[in-house]
C-alpha positions, 0 to 999 in steps of 0.5 A: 488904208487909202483914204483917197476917192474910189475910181469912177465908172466913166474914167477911162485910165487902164494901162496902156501896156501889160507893162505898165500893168506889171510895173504898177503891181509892183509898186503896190507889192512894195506898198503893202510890204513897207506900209501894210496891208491895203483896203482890198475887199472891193478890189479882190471882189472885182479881180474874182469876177474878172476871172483868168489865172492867179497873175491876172487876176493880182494885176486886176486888183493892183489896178484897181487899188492904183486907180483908187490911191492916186498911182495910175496918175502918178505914173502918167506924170512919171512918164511925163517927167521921163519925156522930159528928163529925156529931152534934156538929156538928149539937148545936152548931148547935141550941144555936148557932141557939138561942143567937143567937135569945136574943141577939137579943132580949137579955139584959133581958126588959123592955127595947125591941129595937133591930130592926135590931141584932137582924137584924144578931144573927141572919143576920150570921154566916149572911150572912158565911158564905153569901158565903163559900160562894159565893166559894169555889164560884167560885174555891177549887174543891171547898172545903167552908168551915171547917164542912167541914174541921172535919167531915174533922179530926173525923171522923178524931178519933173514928176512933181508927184510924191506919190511917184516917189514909189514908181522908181524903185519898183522900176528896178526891181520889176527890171531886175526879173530878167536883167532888163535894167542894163539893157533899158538903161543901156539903150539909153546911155548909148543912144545918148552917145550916138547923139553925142558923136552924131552931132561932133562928127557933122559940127567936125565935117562942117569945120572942114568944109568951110575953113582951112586946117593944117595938121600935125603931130609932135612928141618928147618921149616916142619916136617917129615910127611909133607915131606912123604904125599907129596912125596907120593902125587906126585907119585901117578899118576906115580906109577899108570903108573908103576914108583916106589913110595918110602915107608914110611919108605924110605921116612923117612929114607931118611932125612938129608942123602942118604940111601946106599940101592940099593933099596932105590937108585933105588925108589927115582931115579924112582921117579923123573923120573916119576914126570918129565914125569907125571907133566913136559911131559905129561902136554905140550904134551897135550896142545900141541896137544890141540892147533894144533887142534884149529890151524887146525879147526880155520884156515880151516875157516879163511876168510876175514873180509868184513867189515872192511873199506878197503875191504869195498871201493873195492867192487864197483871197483871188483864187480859193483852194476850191477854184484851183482844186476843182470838184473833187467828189463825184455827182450823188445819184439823186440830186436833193431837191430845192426848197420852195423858199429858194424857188421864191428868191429873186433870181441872182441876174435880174435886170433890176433890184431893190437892196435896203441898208440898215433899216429898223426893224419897225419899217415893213419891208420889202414894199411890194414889187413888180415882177421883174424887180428882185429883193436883195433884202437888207444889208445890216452886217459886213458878212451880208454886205460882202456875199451881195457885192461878191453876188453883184461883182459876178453878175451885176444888175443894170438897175439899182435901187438902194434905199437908206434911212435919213434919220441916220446920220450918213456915216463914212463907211455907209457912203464907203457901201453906197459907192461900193453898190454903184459900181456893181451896177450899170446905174443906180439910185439912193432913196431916201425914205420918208419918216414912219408915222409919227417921226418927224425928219430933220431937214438938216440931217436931210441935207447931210444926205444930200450933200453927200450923196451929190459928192458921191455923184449918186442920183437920189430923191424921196419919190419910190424908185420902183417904176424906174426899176421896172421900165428904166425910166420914170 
């Protein structure tokens, strides 16, 4: 059971988004299947009144338990922990990128480069990664790589929220419904690199641009053809996009030692810089797009699983077999009549109404009231208590007045109610009667009532309400 505040009326902190709303209604699934069932009946009361079908009516509820226990700002120090982790993440990918641009073309500014140790410094680590990502696609479902994970550990880092604690693993279980976890965490791995190799393909141009490098190539074991046909082969696709292609010749030329030619310069420079963006960029910028559009389409269909046990046992609470059924018997000829004590009752919308809670039979009771005031009687047992807020929760009155007894000790679970009371109605307020002829009210127990009801941010008094409930003021 949550012991925390109940919502205010004033705060406005609804979610943003229908799924922050399901991702909220699985966190408290899961905290009702590992640690029991929540306190619910205001919230139940009020997902009923909200009407709509069986999922809208256990995301009301979910809502509504998130904002009593603390989980609505938890998820708003989540997602601030997640910009955050993200801009970590992407920092380390601009100095990552720059850093293997750098190391690429080595720490001595005059030296030659040896081309292909350079690629290998620059779309090694991407390659690795980038099969990685497809074989984990292929066989490890919804995992996002190591980028992925580090991104969920982070980001619950920088929450500083225990309670946030339980927002990640319903994440991934919410994300697992149409296998947006690879897509999600995927956008994020691949736009990392986009970064990355971004930033190594203009640290790279600017190196060319303003110093002089020479290149080559050398080798033990393959012979010299080898060397031309994959040079070749690797900037086909470049070249077709107008980066140069060193010839045979060059390529041959090239081997144990930098040409001093401009133009050979120049062909392996365009070279590189072509094979970095047709089989480093390009690549990630695909996938990268390919996953935000499975991002996108999968989670404007997400929806809540219905089977699962959980929502399973709220049904009958939000949506009665009656409501689902419908009427079932058709309409006597003679309706019954009504009897004249329910013609008496106070209608169930009026504007203003006056409840008692547990007051001793000695007190007379109702006072008398004005005509557009209406009696709700006095709540003594749960039963009672439950049909006035279902009454309330369905139509609620824009003037309350709930009379209690001082002499009573303000008890936990009367404030529970009085809170209950006050946000069934647009405004309300607590009366504390005055003693019966003959007591005596202790101005300490006075106080408590005072205190507590200031707490509870209530506006109370000992002066009859009734002219307030009649007018809408004093």
């Amino acid at each position: 059971m949550a012991g925390t505040e109940p919502p205010s009326r004033d705060r406005v902190s609804t979610p943003q988004t229908d799924f922050h709303r399901l991702w909220l209604t699985e966190t408290i699934r899961l905290r009702e299947e590992f640690a029991g069932p929540l306190e619910d009946g205001e919230a139940n009361r009020r997902a009923r009144a909200a009407g709509g079908d069986l999922s809208k009516r256990i995301q009301t509820r979910a809502i509504w338990l998130a904002e009593r226990d603390g989980l609505l700002a938890a998820l708003r120090h989540w997602r601030q922990g997640g910009g955050l982790a993200l801009v970590a993440l992407l920092a380390f990918a601009l100095l990552g990128g720059a850093s293997l641009a750098l190391a690429a073309l080595g720490s001595d500014q005059k030296g030659p480069i040896n081309v292909f140790w350079a690629l290998g410094s620059l779309l090694g680590l991407h390659l690795l990664t980038l099969c990685g990502w497809l074989l984990g696609l292929l066989f490890a479902g919804d995992s996002g790589g190591v980028l992925g994970r580090l991104w969920l550990w982070l980001s619950e880092k920088f929450a500083r929220d225990a309670r946030a604690a339980q927002l990640a693993p319903a994440l991934l279980l919410l994300l697992q419904r149409r296998h947006l976890g690879r897509w999600g965490l995927g956008l994020l791995v691949h736009g990392f690199w986009l970064l990355a190799l971004t930033a190594a393909l203009v640290t790279l141009l600017a190196q060319l641009s303003t110093r002089n490098y020479g290149f080559y190539w050398e080798t033990t074991l393959l012979d010299g053809d080898t060397f031309v046909a994959l040079t070749q082969g690797l900037g086909a696709l470049p070249a077709l996009l107008g980066f140069s292609l060193p010839d045979p010749a060059t390529i041959r030329a090239s081997a144990d030692q930098a040409l001093s030619a401009e133009a050979a310069r120049q062909a392996w420079a365009g070279w590189l810089l072509g094979v970095l963006l047709v089989y480093g960029l390009l690549p990630r910028l695909l996938l990268a797009l390919l996953c935000l559009g499975r991002w996108l389409s999968g989670r404007a269909r997400l929806a809540l699983d219905l089977s699962l046990p959980g929502y399973r046992l709220l049904a009958e609470r939000l949506q009665p077999s009656s409501e689902r059924i419908g009427v079932c018997d058709a309409a006597p000829a003679v309706m019954p009549g009504i009897p004249a004590s329910a013609l008496a009752s106070p209608a169930v919308g009026a504007p203003a109404q006056l409840v008692a809670v547990e007051l001793d039979e000695s007190r007379a009771w109702p006072p008398a009231l004005p005509g557009a005031v209406g009696d709700a009687g006095i709540l003594d047992s749960r039963e009672q208590r439950r049909r006035l807020l279902e009454r309330f929760a369905e139509q609620p009155p824009a003037r309350l007045a709930v009379a209690v007894d001082p002499l009573r000790s303000p008890d936990r679970g009367t404030l529970a109610l009085l809170g209950e009371l006050s946000r069934s109605a647009g405004q309300t307020r607590v009366w504390l009667l005055p003693p019966p002829p003959g007591e005596v009210l202790n101005e300490e127990r006075l106080d408590d009532w005072r205190i507590a009801l200031n707490q509870l941010g209530l506006p109370h008094g000992s002066a009859s309400p009734l002219a307030w409930l009649e007018s809408g003021h004093d």
